[in-house]
N, CA, C and O of each residue as an XYZ file, in Angstrom:
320
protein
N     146.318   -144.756     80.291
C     145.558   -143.652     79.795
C     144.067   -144.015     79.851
O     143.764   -144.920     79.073
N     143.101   -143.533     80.570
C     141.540   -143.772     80.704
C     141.212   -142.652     79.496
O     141.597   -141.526     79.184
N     140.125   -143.802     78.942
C     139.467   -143.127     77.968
C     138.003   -142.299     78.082
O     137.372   -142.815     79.003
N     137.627   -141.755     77.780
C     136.155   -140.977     78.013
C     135.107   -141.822     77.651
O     135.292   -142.273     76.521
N     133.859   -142.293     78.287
C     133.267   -142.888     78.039
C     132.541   -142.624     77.288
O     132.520   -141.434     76.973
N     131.584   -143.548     76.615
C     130.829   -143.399     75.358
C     129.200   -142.564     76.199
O     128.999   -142.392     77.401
N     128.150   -142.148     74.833
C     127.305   -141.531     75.268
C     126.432   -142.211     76.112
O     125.688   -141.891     77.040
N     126.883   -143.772     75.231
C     125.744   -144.748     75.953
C     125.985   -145.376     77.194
O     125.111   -145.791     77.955
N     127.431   -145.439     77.400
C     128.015   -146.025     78.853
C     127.612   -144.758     80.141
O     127.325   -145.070     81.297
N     127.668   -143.436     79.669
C     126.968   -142.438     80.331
C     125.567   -142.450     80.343
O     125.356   -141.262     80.586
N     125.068   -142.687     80.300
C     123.295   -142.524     80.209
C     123.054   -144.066     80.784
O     122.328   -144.319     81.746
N     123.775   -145.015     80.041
C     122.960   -146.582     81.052
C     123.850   -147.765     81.061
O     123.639   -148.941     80.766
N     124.709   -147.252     81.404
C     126.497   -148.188     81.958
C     125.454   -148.830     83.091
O     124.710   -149.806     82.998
N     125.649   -148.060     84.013
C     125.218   -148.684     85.131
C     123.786   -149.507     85.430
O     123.298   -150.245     86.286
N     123.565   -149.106     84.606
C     121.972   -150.240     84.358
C     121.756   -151.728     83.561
O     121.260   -152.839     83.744
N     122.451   -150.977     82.599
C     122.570   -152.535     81.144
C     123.959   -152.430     80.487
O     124.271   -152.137     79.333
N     124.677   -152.744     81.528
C     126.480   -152.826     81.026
C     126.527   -153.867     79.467
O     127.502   -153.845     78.716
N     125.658   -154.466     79.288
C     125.906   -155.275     78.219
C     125.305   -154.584     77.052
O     125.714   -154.524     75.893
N     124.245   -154.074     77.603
C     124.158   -153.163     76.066
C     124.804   -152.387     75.870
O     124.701   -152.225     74.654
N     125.757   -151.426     76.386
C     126.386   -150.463     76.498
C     127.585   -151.451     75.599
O     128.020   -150.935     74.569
N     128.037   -152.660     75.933
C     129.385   -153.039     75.707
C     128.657   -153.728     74.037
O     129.457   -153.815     73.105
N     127.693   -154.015     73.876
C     127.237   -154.732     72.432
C     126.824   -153.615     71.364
O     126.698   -153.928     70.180
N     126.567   -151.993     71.912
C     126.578   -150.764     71.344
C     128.189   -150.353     70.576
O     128.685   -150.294     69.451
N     128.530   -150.155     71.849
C     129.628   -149.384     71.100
C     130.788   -150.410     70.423
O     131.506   -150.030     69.499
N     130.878   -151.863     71.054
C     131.894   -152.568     70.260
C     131.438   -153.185     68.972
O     132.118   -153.188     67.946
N     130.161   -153.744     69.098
C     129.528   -153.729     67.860
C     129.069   -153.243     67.245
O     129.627   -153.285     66.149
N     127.759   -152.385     67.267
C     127.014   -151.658     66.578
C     128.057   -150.477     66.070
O     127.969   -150.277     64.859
N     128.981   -149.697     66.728
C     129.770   -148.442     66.776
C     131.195   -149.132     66.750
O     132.123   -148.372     66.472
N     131.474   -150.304     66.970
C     132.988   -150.352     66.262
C     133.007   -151.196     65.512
O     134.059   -151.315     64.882
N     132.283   -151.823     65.322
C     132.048   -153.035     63.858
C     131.224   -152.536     62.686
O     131.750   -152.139     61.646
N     129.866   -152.571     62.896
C     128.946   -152.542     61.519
C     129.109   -150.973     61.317
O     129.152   -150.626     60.136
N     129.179   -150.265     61.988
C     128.943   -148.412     61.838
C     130.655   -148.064     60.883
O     130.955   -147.208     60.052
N     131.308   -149.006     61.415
C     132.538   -148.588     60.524
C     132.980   -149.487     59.144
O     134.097   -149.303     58.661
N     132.083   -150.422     58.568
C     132.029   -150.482     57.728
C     132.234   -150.104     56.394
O     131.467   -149.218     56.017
N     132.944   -150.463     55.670
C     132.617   -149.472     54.407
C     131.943   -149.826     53.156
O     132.428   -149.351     52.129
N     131.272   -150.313     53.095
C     130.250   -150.691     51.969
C     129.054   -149.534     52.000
O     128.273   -149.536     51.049
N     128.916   -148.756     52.830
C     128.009   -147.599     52.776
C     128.939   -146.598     53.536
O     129.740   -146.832     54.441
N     128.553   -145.182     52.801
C     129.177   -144.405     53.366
C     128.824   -143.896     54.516
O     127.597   -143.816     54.578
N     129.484   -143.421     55.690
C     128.493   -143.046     57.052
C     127.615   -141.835     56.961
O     127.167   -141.284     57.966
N     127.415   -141.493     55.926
C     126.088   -140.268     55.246
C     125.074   -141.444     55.025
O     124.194   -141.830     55.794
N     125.358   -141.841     53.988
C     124.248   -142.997     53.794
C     123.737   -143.727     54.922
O     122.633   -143.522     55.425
N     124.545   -144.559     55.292
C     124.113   -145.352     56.703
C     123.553   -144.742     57.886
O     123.008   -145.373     58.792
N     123.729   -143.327     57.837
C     123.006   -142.741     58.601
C     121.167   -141.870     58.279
O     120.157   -141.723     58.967
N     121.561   -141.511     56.919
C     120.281   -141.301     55.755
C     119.184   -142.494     55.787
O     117.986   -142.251     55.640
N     119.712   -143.865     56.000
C     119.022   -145.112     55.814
C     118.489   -145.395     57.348
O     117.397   -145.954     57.450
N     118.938   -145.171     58.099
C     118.942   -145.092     59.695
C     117.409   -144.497     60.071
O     116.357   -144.935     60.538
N     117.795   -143.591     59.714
C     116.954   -142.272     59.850
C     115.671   -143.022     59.148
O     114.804   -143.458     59.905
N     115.554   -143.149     58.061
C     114.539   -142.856     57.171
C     113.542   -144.037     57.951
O     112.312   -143.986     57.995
N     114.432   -145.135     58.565
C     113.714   -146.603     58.998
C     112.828   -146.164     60.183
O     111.639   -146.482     60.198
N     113.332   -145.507     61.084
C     112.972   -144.822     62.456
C     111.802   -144.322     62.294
O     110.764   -144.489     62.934
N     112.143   -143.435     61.015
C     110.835   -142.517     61.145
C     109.695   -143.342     60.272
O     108.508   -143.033     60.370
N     110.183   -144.506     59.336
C     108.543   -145.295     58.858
C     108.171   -146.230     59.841
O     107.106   -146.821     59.662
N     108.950   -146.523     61.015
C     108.271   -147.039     61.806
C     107.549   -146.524     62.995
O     106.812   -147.098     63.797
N     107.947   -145.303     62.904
C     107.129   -144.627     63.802
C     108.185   -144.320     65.303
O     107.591   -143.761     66.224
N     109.248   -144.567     65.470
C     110.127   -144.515     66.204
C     110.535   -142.978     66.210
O     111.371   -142.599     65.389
N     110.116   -142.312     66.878
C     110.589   -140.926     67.139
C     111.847   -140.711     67.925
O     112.715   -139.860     67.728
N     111.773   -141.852     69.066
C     112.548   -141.718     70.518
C     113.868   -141.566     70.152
O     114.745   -140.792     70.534
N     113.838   -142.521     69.274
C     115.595   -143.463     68.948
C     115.916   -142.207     68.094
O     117.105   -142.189     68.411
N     115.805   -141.225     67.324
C     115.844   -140.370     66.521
C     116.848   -139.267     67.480
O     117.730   -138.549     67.010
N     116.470   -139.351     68.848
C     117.706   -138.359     69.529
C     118.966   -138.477     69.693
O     119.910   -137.705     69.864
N     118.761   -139.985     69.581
C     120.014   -140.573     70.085
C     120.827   -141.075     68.569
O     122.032   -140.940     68.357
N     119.729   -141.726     67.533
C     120.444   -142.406     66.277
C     120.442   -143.384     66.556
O     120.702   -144.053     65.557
N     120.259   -144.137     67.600
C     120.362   -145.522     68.377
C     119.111   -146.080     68.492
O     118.078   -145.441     68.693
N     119.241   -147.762     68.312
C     118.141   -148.591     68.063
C     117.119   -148.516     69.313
O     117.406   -148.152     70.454
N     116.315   -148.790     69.008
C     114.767   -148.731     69.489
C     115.201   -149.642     70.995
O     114.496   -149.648     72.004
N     116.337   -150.274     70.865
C     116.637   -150.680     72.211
C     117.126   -149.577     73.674
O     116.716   -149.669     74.831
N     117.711   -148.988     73.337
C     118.140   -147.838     74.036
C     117.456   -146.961     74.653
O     117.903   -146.239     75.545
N     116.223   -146.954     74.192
C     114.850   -146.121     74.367
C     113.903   -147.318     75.362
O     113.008   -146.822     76.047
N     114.042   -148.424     75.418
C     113.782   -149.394     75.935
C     114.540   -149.319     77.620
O     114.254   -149.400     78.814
N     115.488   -149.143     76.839
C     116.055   -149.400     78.397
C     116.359   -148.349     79.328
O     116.632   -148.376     80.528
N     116.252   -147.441     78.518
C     116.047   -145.866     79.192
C     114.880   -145.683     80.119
O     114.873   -145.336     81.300
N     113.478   -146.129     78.968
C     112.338   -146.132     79.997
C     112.620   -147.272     81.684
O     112.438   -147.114     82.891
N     113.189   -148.471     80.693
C     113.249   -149.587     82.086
C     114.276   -148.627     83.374
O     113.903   -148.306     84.502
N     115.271   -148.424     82.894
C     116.207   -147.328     84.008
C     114.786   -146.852     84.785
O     114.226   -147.246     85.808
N     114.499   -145.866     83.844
C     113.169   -145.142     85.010
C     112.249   -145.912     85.568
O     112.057   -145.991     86.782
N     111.748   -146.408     84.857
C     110.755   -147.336     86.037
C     111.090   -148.355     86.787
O     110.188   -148.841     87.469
N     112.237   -148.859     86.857
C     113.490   -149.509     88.252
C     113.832   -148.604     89.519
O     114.074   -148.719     90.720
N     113.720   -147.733     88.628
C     114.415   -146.843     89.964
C     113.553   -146.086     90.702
O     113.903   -145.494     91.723
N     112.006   -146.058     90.071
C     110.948   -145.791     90.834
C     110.701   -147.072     92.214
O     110.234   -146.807     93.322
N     110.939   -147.781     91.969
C     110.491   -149.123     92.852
C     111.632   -149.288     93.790
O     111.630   -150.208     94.608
């Protein structure tokens, strides 16, 4: 049975397979499922960090300031 890929393996699988695989198995199947905060909270706390640091980008996605990183790098690789 093939599974549907994640948002992030769609957008930059093919660029940074390791972030894609340290996203969703860690960040999204380890710490995000946690339960010491509820996923309202953890997402309330998310949020609130993004925006005092001035991080707008990561705010589309919910995803760390890395993702936005490597999004830009995608584009400017593939210019060259």
């Amino acid at each position: 049975m093939s599974r549907e890929p994640s948002a992030a393996e769609k957008m930059i699988g093919d660029f940074a397979p390791k972030l894609v695989d340290l996203t969703d198995r860690v960040l999204f199947g380890d710490v995000w499922q946690r339960q010491e905060l509820s996923k309202r909270d953890r997402s309330l706390v998310t949020v609130a960090v993004l925006i005092a640091l001035n991080r707008p980008e990561p705010l589309r996605f919910h995803w760390p300031s890395a993702m936005s990183a490597i999004t830009i790098a995608k584009e400017v690789f593939s210019k060259t």
